[in-house]
C-alpha positions as CSV (number, residue, x, y, z in Angstrom):
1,X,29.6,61.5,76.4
2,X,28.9,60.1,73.0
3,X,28.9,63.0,70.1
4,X,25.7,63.8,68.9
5,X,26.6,66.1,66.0
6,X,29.5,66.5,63.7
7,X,30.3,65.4,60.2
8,X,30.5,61.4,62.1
9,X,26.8,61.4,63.1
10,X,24.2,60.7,61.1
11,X,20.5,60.3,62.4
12,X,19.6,58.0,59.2
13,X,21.3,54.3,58.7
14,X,22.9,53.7,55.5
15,X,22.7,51.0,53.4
16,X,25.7,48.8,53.2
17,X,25.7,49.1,49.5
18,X,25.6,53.2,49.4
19,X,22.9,55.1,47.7
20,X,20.2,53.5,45.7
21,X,19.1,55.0,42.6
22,X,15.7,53.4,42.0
23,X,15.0,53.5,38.3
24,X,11.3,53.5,36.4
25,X,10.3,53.2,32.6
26,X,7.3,51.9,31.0
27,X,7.6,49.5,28.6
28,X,4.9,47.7,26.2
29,X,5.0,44.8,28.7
30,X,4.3,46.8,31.7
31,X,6.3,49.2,34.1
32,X,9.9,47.9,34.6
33,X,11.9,49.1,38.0
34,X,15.2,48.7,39.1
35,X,17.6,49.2,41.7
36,X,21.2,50.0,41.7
37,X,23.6,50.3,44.6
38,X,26.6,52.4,44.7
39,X,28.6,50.3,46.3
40,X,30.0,47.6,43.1
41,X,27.7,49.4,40.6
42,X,25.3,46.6,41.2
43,X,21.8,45.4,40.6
44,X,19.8,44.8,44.3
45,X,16.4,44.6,42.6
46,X,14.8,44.7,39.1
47,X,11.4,43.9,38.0
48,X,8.6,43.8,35.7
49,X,5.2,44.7,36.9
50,X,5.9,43.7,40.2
51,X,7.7,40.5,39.3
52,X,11.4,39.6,39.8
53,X,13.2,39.4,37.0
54,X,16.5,39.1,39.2
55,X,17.2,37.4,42.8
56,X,16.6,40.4,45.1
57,X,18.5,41.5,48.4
58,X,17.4,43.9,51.4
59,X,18.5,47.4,51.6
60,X,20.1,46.4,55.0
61,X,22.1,43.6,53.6
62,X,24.9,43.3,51.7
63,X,25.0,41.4,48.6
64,X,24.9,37.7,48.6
65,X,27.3,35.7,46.4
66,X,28.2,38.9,44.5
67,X,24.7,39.1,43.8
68,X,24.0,41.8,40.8
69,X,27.6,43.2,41.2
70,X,30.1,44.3,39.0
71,X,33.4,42.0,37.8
72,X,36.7,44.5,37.2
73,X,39.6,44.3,35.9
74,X,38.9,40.1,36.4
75,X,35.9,38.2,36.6
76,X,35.7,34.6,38.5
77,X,39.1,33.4,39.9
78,X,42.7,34.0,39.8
79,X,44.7,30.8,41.0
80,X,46.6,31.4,44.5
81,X,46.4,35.3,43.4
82,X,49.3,34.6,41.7
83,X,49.9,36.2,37.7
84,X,53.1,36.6,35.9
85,X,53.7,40.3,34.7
86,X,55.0,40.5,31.3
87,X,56.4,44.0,30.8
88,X,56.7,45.8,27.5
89,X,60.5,45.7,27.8
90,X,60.1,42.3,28.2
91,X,60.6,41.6,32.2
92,X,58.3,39.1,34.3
93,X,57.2,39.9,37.7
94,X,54.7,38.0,40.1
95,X,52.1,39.7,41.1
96,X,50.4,38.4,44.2
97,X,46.5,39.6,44.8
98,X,45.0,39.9,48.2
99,X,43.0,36.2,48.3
100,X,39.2,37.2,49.0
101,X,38.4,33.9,48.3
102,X,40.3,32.6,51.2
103,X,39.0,28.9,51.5
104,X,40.1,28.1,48.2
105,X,42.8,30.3,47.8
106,X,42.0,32.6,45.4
107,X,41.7,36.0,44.3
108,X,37.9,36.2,43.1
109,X,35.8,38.7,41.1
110,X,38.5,41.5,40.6
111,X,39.1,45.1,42.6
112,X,35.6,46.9,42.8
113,X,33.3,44.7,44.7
114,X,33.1,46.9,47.9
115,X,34.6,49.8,46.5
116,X,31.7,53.2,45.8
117,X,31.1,54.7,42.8
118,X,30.5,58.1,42.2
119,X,27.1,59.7,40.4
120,X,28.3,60.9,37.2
121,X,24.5,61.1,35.6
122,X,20.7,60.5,36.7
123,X,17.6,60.2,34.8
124,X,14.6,58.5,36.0
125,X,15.4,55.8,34.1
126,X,19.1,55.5,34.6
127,X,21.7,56.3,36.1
128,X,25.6,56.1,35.1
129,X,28.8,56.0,38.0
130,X,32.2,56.0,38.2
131,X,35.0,54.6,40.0
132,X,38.8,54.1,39.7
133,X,41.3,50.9,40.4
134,X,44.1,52.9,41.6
135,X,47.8,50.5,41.3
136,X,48.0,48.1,44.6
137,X,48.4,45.2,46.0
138,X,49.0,42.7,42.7
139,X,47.8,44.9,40.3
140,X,50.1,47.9,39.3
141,X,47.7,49.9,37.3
142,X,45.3,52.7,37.2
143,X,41.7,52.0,36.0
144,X,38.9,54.8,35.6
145,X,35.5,52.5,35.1
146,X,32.0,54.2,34.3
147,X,29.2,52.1,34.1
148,X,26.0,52.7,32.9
149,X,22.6,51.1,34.0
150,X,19.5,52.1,31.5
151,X,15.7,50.7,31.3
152,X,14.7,50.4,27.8
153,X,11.6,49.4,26.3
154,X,13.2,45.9,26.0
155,X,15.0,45.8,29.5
156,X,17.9,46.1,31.5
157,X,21.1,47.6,29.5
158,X,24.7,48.0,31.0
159,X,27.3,49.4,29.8
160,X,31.0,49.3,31.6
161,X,33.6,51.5,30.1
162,X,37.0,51.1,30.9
163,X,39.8,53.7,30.6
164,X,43.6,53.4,30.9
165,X,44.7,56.4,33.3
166,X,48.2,55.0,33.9
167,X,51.2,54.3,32.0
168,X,51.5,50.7,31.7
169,X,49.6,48.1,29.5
170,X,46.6,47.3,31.5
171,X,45.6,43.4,31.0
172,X,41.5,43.9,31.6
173,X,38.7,41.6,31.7
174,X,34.8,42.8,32.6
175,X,32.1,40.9,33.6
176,X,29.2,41.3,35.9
177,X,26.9,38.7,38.5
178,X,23.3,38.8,38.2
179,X,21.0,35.9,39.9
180,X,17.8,35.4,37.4
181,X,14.0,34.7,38.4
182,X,11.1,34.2,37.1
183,X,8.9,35.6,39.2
184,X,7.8,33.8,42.1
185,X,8.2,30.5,39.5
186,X,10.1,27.8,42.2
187,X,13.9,28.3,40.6
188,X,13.7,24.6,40.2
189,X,11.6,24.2,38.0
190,X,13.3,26.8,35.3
191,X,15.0,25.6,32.5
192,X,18.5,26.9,32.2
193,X,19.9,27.3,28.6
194,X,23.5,28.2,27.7
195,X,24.4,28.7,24.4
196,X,27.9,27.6,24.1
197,X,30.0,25.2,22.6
198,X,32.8,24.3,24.9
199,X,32.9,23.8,28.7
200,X,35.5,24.6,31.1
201,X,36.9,21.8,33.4
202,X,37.6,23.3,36.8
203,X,39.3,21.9,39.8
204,X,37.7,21.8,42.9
205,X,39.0,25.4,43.9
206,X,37.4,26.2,40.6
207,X,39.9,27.0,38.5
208,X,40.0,26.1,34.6
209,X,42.2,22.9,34.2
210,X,40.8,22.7,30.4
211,X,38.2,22.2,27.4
212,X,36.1,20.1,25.5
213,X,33.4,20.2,23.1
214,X,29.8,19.9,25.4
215,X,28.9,17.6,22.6
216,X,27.5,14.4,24.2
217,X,28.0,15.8,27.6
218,X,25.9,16.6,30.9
219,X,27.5,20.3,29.8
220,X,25.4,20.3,26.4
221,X,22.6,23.0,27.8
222,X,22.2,24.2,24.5
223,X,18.8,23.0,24.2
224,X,18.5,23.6,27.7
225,X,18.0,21.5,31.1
226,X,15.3,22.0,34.4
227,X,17.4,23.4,37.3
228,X,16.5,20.6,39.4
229,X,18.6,18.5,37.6
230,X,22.3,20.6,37.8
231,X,24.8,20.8,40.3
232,X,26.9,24.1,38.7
233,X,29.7,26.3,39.2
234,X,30.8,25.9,35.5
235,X,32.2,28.2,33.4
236,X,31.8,28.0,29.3
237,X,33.8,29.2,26.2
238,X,32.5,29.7,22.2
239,X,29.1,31.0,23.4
240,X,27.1,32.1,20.3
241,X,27.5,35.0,18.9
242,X,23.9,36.0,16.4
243,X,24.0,39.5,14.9
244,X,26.7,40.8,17.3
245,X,25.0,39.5,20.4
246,X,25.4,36.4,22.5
247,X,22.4,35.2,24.8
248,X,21.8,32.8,27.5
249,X,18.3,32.4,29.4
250,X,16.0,30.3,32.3
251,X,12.5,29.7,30.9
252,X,9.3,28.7,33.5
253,X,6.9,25.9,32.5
254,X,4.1,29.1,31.3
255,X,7.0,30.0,28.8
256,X,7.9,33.0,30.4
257,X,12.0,33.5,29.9
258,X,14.6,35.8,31.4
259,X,17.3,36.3,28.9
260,X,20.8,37.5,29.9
261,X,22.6,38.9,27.1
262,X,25.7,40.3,26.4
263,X,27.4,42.0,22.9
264,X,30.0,40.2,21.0
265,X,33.0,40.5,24.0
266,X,30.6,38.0,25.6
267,X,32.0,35.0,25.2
268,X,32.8,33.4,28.1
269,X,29.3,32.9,31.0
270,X,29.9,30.5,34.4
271,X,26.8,29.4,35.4
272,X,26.0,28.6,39.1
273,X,23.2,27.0,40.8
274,X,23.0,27.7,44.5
275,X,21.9,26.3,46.7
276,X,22.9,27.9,50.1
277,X,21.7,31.6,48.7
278,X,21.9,34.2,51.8
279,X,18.0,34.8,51.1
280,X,15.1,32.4,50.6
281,X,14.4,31.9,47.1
282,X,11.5,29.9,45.7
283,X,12.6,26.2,44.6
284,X,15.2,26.3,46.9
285,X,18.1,27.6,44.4
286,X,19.7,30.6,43.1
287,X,20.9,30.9,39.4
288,X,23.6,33.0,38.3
289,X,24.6,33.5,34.6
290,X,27.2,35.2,34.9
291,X,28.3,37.0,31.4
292,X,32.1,37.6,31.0
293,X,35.0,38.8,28.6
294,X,37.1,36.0,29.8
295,X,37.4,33.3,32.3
296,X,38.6,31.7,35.4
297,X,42.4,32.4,35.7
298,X,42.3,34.7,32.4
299,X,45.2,36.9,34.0
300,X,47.6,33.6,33.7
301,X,46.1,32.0,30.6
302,X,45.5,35.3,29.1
303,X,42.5,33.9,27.8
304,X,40.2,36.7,26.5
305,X,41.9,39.4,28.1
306,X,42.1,42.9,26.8
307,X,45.2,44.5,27.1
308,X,44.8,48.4,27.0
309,X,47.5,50.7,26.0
310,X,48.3,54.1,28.1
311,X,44.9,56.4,27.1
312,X,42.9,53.3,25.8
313,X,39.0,53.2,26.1
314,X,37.0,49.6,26.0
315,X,33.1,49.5,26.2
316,X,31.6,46.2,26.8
317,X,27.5,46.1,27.0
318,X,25.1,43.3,28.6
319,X,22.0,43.0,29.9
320,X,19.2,41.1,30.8
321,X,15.1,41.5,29.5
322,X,12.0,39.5,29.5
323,X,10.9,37.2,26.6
324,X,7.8,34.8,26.3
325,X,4.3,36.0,27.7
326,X,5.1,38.8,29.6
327,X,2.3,41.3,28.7
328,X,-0.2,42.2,31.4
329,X,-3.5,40.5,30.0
330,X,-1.3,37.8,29.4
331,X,-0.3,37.7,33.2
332,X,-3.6,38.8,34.5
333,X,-4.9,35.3,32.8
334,X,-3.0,33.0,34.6
């Protein structure tokens, strides 16, 4: 007979992503309300008075394409799963990753995506968890990460901390996976702007084979370019940096914007239009701007990485808020 009782049975499903901590703060534009799963520190929902401001996911899923989760200690790719250790006495060893990206081969988005955090602090508008990268399989190190999700009066604001617990130089990169909306706007008819100066040829595992200036390029999306016209799983390098902050946004045709953000560490984004999204989206795509400390391969090109020392502490913050016409009467007249 099937137990009934115990410390195995529970009467309640849970959501594949852990708890939710459903976050509230009013704001001059309206109420803003997010979601955040404990399973990858990640984003399920966020919106503004009712409208998305990200590309949102069903308790009862998991999340699509990394949707909203968190990148650590890599973002994007690493080739074969395959890095050269260089030790501080000067040895080498490969290190070979588990490949999560098995059709093309590669070890993707780092060591927390299905791991849970733990509640470290709750407010109603935010909430901050922990987790550790113990040393395994391709990556001999010990991690702790906290990170820190926040409403503000201006929008989303996360912080991830990482901490060196072990006794080894830890090579570290952060970076995080949101899909932006507009609202119910048709994702196609957006216009995606990337503010950076040199784009990162890939291979078709996608994997940086090199750079060039986007000057006088399809990759020039400076000034920005209407979804409908891209075909992207790029990644970018040199993205502006104005008073400490780099930013990166999709505008509608009512010139309403979402604006991804991210503080000076930003200065690498892959951006990603898809479309075979898990979920129905309107306009038929999803688009990710994905803001990151370093790119595709970084543990091989070292590339941006951040090499902590034995007790070392690195914050990185990014974020993502409304711009444009947001404000109720403003909505309320369209």
């Amino acid at each position: 007979m099937a137990p009934t009782s115990g410390w195995w049975h529970d009467e309640h499903m849970r959501a594949p992503t852990g708890e939710q901590y459903e976050l509230t703060c009013a704001t001059p534009n309206g109420v803003l309300r997010a979601t955040i799963t404990q399973v990858a520190a990640g984003v399920r929902t966020l919106t503004l008075e009712g409208s998305d401001l990200t590309e949102p996911f069903d308790e009862d899923a998991t999340p699509p394409s990394g949707d909203g989760i968190t990148l650590v200690p890599w973002p994007n790719r690493v080739r074969d799963g395959r890095w050269d250790l260089r030790a501080e006495d000067g040895t080498e060893s490969v290190q070979q990753l588990a490949l999560t990206e098995p059709a093309k081969g590669n070890a993707i988005h780092g060591l927390l995506r299905y791991a849970p955090f733990s509640l470290v602090g709750r407010e109603d508008h935010s909430v901050t968890q922990t987790a550790t990268v113990y040393p395994q399989l391709g990556y001999p190190f010990l991690l702790d990460v906290v990170v820190r999700h926040e409403l503000t009066d201006a929008g989303l604001e996360v912080t991830t901390t990482v901490a060196n617990a072990g006794s080894g130089t830890a090579p570290v990169a952060v970076g995080a996976h949101p899909y932006l909306r507009v609202g119910e706007v048709p994702t196609d008819s957006l216009v995606l702007r990337i503010a950076a100066d040199t784009h990162l040829t890939s291979d078709a595992r996608g994997n940086v084979t090199g750079a060039h200036p986007v000057d006088g390029t399809d990759y020039d999306l400076r000034a920005g370019r209407v979804v409908a016209e891209l075909d992207i799983d790029d990644g970018w390098a040199d993205a502006h940096v104005v008073d400490g902050v780099v930013e990166h946004s999709l505008t509608a045709p009512d010139g309403r914007s979402v604006v991804l953000w991210g503080d000076e560490n930003m200065r690498f984004v892959q951006g990603f239009t898809h479309r075979s999204f898990a979920t129905l989206t309107p306009g038929g795509v999803a688009v990710a701007i994905e803001p990151m400390t370093a790119p595709a391969d970084a543990l091989n090109s070292g590339d941006g990485l951040r090499r902590l020392s034995p007790g070392d502490r690195w914050s990185v913050r990014w974020g993502i808020r409304p711009a444009g016409p947001w404000m109720p009467e403003d909505l309320a007249e369209r």
